[in-house]
N, C-alpha and C positions, 0 to 999 in steps of 0.2 A: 504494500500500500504506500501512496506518494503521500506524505503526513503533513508538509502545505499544502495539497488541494486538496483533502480530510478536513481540514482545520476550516477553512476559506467553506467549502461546499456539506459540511457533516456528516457526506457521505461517503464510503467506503466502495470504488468501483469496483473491488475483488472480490467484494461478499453479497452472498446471496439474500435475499429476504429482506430481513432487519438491519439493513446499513446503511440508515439515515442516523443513527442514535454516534455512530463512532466518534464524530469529531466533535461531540456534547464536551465530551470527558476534556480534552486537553482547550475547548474555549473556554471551560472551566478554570482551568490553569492560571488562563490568562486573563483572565475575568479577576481573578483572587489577587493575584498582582499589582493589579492595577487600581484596588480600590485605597481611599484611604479612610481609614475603618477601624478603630479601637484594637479590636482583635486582631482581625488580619497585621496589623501594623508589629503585633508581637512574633507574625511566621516569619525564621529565617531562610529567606530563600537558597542559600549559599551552599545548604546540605543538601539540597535536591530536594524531590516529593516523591510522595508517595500515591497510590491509585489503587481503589479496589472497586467493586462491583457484583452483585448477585444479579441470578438469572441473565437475561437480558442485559442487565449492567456488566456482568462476568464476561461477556461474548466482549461489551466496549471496551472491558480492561485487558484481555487478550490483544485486541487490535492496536488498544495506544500503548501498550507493552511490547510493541512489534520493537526491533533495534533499528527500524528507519526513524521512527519516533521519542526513542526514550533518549539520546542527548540533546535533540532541539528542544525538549518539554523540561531538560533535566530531570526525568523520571528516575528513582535510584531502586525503587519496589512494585511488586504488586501481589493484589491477593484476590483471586476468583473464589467467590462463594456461588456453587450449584451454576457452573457457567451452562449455557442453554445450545443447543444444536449449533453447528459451524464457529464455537467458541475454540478450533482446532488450528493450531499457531505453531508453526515449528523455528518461528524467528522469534521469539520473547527474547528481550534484550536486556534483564534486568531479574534481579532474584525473585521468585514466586512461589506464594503459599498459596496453595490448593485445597480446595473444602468442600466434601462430600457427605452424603450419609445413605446406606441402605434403605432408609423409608423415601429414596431420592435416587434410585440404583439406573436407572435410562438415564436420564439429566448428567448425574456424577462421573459415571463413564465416561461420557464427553469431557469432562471437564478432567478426565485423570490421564486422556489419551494427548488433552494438551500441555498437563503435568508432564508425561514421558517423552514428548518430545522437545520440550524446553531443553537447552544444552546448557543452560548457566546455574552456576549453582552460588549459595546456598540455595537449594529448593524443598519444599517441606509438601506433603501429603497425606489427608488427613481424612479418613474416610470414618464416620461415627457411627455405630450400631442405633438402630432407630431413627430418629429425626425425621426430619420431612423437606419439599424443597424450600419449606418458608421457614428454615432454621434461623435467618439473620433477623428475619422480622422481632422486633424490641417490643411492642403492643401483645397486652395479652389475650391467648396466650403465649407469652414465651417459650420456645422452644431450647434454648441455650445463650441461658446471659453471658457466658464468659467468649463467645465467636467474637466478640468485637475487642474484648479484653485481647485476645490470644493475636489477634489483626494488629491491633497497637502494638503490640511487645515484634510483630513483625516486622513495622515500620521502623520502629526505636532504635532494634536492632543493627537494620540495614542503610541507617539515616547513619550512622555512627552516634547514636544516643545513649548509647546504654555505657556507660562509665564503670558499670560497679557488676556489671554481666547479668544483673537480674533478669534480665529479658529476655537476654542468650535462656536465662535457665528456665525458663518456664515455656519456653518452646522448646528447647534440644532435652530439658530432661524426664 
C-alpha cells in the first residue's frame, strides 16, 4: 500500500471490501499532533506511537503497521485485537501483539495467520480460552478488563517506557 495516497484518499487500493477505514488511523496521527490541547500537549512525540485496533479497527492497524507506513507515521507498535477477514499482512513493520480467543476461533485465525507472518519481533500471541469477538468492549458486560491493561504494558514497552521492566514482566512472564 502507497501510505500518502492512504492518508490523502482513506483508502487502501490493495484491499478488498472494507478499505475506506485504512487511512482513518494515521489522519488520526496527525490530527493528535496538530492540536493544541491540555492533554495532547503532555504526548511526547519523539518516542514514536503506538496503534491498535479490534475487529475492523485490527484489519486498519495491520495496514498502517505495513513498513511503507510505520516510519512516515513514526509508528514504533501495534496491537490487533480479533482482526477481521483480509486483516493478513506479511509486511508489518513494527512489533505486534496479537489477541484472540476461542469463543472468536474464525475471526482469530485470521488475525494469528497475520501474527505468523509478521517477521519483526518482539511479537507476542495470545489466544484466551472462552471470550468472545467483543472481548475489548469496556461497557458491561465486560469480557476482560485487563486487554487494555496488557495493550499499554505493550506500548510502554516498545515506546522505550518501561525503566524498571515492569511491563516487560507482565507481558513476557
Amino acid at each position: 500500500a502507497d501510505c500518502n495516497q492512504v492518508a490523502v484518499t482513506g483508502k487502501n487500493p490493495d484491499a478488498d471490501g472494507w478499505n475506506t477505514w485504512f487511512g482513518e488511523q494515521l489522519k488520526a496521527i496527525d490530527w493528535a499532533k496538530q492540536q493544541d490541547d491540555e492533554i495532547l500537549n503532555l504526548v511526547d512525540w519523539s518516542v514514536g506511537v503506538s496503534i491498535a485496533g479490534h475487529s475492523m479497527g485490527g484489519q486498519v492497524t495491520a495496514w498502517a503497521a505495513h513498513s511503507n507506513c510505520t516510519s512516515q507515521w513514526n509508528i514504533k507498535a501495534a496491537a490487533v485485537h480479533h482482526g477481521v477477514w483480509a486483516t493478513t499482512n506479511d509486511q508489518i513493520g513494527v512489533p505486534l501483539a496479537a489477541f484472540g480467543s476461542t469463543g472468536d476461533a474464525d475471526i482469530s485465525m485470521k488475525t494469528k495467520q497475520m501474527f505468523d507472518q509478521s517477521t519483526v519481533y518482539p511479537k507476542i500471541w495470545r489466544y484466551l480460552k472462552g471470550s468472545s469477538h467483543l472481548e475489548p468492549v469496556t461497557e458491561p458486560p465486560v469480557e476482560n478488563p485487563y486487554l487494555a491493561t496488557f495493550t499499554a504494558a505493550w506500548f510502554k514497552y516498545n515506546l522505550g517506557q518501561d525503566p524498571d521492566g515492569k511491563f516487560h514482566d507482565m507481558i513476557f512472564d
